[in-house]
C-alpha positions in Angstrom: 20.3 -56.6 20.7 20.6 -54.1 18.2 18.8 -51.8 17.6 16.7 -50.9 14.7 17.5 -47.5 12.9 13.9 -45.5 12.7 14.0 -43.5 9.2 11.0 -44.5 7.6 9.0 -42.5 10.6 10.6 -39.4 9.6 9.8 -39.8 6.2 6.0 -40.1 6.9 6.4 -36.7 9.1 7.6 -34.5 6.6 5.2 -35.7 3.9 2.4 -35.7 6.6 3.2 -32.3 7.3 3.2 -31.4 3.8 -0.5 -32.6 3.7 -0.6 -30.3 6.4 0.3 -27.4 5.2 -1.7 -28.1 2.2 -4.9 -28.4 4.1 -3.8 -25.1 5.8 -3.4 -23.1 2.3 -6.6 -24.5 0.9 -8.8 -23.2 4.6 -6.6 -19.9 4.6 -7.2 -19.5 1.2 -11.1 -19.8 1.8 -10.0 -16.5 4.7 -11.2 -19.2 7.3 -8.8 -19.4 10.6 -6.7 -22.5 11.3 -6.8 -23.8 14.9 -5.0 -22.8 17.2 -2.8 -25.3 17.8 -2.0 -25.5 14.0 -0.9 -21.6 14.4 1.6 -23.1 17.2 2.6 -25.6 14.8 3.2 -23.6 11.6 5.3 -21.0 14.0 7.0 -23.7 14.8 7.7 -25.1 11.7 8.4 -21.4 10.1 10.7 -20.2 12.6 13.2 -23.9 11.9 13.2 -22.2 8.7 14.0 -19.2 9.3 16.5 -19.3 12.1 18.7 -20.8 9.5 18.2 -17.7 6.6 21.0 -14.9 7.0 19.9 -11.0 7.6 20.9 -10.7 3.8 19.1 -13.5 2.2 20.6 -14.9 -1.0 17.6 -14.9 -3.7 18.2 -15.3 -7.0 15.9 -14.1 -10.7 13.5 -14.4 -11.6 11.2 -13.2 -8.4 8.4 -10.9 -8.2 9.2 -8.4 -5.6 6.3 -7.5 -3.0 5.7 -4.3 -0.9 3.1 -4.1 1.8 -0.1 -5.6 2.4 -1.1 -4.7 5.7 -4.0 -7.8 6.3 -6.2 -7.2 3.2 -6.2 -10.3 2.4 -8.8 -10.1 -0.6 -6.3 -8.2 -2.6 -3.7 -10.2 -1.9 -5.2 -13.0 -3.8 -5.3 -10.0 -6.4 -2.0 -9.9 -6.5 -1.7 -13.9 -6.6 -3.9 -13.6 -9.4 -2.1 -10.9 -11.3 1.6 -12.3 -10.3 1.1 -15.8 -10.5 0.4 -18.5 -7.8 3.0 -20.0 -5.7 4.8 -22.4 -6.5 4.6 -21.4 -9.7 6.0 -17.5 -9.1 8.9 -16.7 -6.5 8.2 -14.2 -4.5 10.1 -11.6 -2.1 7.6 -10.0 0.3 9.1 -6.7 1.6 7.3 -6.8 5.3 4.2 -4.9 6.8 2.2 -8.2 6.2 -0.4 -7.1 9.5 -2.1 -3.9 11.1 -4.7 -1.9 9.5 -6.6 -4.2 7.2 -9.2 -6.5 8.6 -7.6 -10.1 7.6 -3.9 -9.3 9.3 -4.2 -13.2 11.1 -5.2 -14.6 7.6 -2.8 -12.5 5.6 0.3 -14.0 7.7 -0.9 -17.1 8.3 -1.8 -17.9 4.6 1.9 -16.2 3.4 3.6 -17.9 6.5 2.5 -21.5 5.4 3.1 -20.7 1.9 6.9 -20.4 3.3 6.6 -23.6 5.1 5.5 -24.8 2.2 7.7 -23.7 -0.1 10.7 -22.5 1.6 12.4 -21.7 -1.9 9.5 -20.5 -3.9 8.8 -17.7 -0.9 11.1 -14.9 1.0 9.6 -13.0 3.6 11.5 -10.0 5.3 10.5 -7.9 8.2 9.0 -4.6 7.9 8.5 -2.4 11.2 5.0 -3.3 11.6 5.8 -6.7 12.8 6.9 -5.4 15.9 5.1 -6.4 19.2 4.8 -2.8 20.1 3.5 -1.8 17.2 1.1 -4.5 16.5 -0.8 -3.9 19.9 -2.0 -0.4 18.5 -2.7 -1.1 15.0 -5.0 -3.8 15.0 -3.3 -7.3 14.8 -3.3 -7.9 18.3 -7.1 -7.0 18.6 -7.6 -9.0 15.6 -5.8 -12.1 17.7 -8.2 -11.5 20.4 -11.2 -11.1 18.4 -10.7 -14.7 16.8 -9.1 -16.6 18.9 -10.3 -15.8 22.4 -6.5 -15.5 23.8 -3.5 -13.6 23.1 -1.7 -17.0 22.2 -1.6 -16.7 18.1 -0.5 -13.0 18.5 2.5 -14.7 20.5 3.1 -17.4 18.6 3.2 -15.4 15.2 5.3 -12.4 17.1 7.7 -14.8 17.9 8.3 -15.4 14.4 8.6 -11.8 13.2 12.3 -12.4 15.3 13.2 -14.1 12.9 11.9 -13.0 10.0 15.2 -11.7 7.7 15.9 -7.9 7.4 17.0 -7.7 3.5 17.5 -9.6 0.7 19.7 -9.8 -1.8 18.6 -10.7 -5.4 21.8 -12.2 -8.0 23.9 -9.7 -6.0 22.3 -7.0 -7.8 19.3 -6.3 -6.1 19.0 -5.2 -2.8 15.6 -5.5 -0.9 14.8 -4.0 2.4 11.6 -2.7 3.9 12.6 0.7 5.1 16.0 2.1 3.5 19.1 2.9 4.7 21.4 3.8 7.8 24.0 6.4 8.5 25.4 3.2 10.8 25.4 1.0 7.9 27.8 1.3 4.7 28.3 -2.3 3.8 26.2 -5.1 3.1 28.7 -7.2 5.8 27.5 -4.5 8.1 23.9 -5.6 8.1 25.0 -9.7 8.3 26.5 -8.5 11.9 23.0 -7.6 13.2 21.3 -9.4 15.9 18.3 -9.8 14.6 16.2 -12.3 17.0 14.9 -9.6 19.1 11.9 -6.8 19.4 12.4 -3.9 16.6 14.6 -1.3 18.6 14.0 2.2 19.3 17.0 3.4 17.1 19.8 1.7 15.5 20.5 0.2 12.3 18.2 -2.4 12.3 15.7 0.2 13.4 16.4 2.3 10.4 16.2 -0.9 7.8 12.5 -0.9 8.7 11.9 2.9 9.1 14.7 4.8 7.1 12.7 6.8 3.5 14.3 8.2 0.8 13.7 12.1 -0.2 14.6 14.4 -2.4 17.6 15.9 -0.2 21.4 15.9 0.2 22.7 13.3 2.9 20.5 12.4 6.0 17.8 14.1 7.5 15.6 14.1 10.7 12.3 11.3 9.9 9.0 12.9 10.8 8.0 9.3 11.8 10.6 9.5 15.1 12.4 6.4 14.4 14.9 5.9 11.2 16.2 8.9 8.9 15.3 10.5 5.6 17.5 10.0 3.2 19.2 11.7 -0.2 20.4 10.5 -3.3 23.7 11.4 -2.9 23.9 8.3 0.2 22.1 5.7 -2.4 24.6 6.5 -5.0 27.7 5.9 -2.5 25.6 3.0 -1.2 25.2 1.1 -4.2 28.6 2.2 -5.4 30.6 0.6 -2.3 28.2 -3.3 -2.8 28.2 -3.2 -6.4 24.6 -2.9 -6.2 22.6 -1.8 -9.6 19.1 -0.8 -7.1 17.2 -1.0 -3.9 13.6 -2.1 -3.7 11.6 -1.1 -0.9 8.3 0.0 0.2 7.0 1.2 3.8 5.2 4.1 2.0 1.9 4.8 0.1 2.9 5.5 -3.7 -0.6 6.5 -5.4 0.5 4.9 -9.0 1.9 1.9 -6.8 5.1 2.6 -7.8 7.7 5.0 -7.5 11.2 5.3 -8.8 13.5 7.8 -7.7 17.8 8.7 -8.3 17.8 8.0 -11.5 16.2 4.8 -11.5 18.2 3.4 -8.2 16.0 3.2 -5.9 11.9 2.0 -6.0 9.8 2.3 -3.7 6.7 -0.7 -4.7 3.3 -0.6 -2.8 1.0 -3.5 -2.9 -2.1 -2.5 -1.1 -4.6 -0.8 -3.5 -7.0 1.4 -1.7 -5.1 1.5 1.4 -6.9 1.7 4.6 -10.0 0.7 2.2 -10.3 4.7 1.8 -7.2 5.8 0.0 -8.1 5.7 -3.6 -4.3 4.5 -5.0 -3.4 1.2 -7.2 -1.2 -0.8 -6.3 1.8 -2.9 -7.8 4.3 -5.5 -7.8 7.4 -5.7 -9.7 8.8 -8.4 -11.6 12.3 -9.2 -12.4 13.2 -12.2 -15.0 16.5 -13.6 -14.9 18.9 -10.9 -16.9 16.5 -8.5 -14.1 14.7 -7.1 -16.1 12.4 -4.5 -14.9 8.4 -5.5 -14.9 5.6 -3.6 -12.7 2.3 -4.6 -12.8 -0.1 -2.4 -11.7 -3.5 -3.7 -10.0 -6.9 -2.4 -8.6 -8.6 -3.6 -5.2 -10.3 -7.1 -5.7 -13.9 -6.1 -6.3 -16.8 -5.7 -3.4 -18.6 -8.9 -4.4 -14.9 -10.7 -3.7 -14.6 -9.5 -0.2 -16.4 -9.5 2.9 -15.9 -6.5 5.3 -16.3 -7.1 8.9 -17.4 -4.9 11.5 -14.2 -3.2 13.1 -13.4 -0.6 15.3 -11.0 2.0 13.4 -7.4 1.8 14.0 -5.8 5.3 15.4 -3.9 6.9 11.9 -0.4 7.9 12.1 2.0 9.3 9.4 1.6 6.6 6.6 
């Protein structure tokens, strides 16, 4: 006998998945936790997508270009109300989604099933708080434990931070990273080579991606953070020169104005999480690009008090920000 091809099944999957999803972004939305078992399933689901997405991801105008949030959650539906919601705005998230704020599980979840989602309307890349290491002291895998009653969802979602992408690439113009730069890196081909499915390492160049800052100095310099390198002008210039690149976004640290630009106009460093730490006073920002890439930040505040709910929470330990 023959037998009978099964399509129609597959069919019914992906749109009840989609329905899914939906349901997930509606709860997470609401900053109410999905089940555990959906967490397995959206890790699942996000890191199929993911594995296939080079270390350079191809993006193309216009996007809205996002620095961290670091789990406060409220003002990240801020900055969905100020940038636009998905689908209707691409966005490029620019890493340090957990740690510190009080909603890292809802913050990632609600930004990783967008991605499921919308795989196309949504770019995540990796900043060096989604590390494993660095997660256990900053707060996200307390927060895990503190809603879930297991480690599980702070494996499941650590998982995926393997695979998250370490840079982007917008209209070949644009280059996005979290960190900055690396004296082991000169080309873009350079970063493609990484092997990115692993833990964040000690040193390196995809260590320095995630950690590297620029400042005001000539060639590289010693980080006062102990991983990646400080570095000058003078390296952005050559940088940019050798990939025909016209700027580098990037956030990884506290701007008070929520923006900062820096080498004539080459690099920007773009901070999205007003008051920082709930206690840091700054604004926060997002920048726009249309499609010629055009230059547009918008500035916002915190979402106000009556928006937000703040939990009881032990305070994480503060390092250099």
């Amino acid at each position: 006998k023959k037998k009978k091809k099964k399509k129609k099944p597959t069919k019914k999957l992906t749109m009840a998945s989609h329905s899914d999803l939906d349901r997930h972004i509606e709860k997470l939305k609401n900053c109410e936790i999905i089940k555990e078992a959906e967490v397995k399933a959206l890790c699942q689901k996000a890191r199929e997508i993911l594995v296939d997405e080079p270390n350079v991801q191809v993006v193309y105008a216009p996007i809205t270009i996002v620095g961290d949030i670091h789990g406060q959650f409220y003002d990240l539906k801020e900055l969905l109300k100020v940038g636009g919601d998905v689908p209707d705005t691409n966005y490029l998230f620019m890493g340090d989604f957990v740690d510190r704020g009080f909603y890292s599980v809802e913050t990632f979840l609600l930004l990783l099933a967008l991605k499921a989602r919308y795989p196309d309307r949504v770019q995540l890349i990796r900043g060096n708080h989604e590390s494993r290491q660095i997660t256990q002291v900053y707060g996200f895998y307390d927060e895990c434990l503190r809603k879930y009653g297991s480690v599980n969802v702070w494996r499941y979602c650590t998982d995926v931070f393997d695979y998250l992408a370490l840079s982007a690439l917008v209209e070949q113009k644009v280059l996005t990273v979290h960190g900055g730069l690396s004296p082991s890196i000169n080309s873009l081909d350079q970063i493609r080579t990484i092997d990115r499915k692993q833990e964040v390492p000690h040193d390196g160049a995809m260590c320095d991606l995630l950690w590297s800052d620029p400042e005001d100095i000539d060639g590289w310099g010693l980080s006062p953070r102990g991983a990646g390198y400080l570095f000058g002008g003078d390296v952005v210039q050559q940088f940019n020169s050798c990939n025909k690149i016209e700027l580098i976004t990037r956030s990884h640290q506290l701007v008070m104005e929520g923006y900062k630009s820096m080498f004539g106009d080459t690099l920007v460093t773009v901070w999205s999480a007003p008051n920082y730490c709930y206690r840091c006073g700054n604004v926060a920002s997002i920048l726009e690009l249309d499609e010629h890439l055009q230059r547009n930040y918008k500035i916002f505040e915190a979402a106000p008090q009556e928006a937000r709910g703040v939990p009881a929470k032990k305070p994480t330990p503060d390092y250099f920000l």
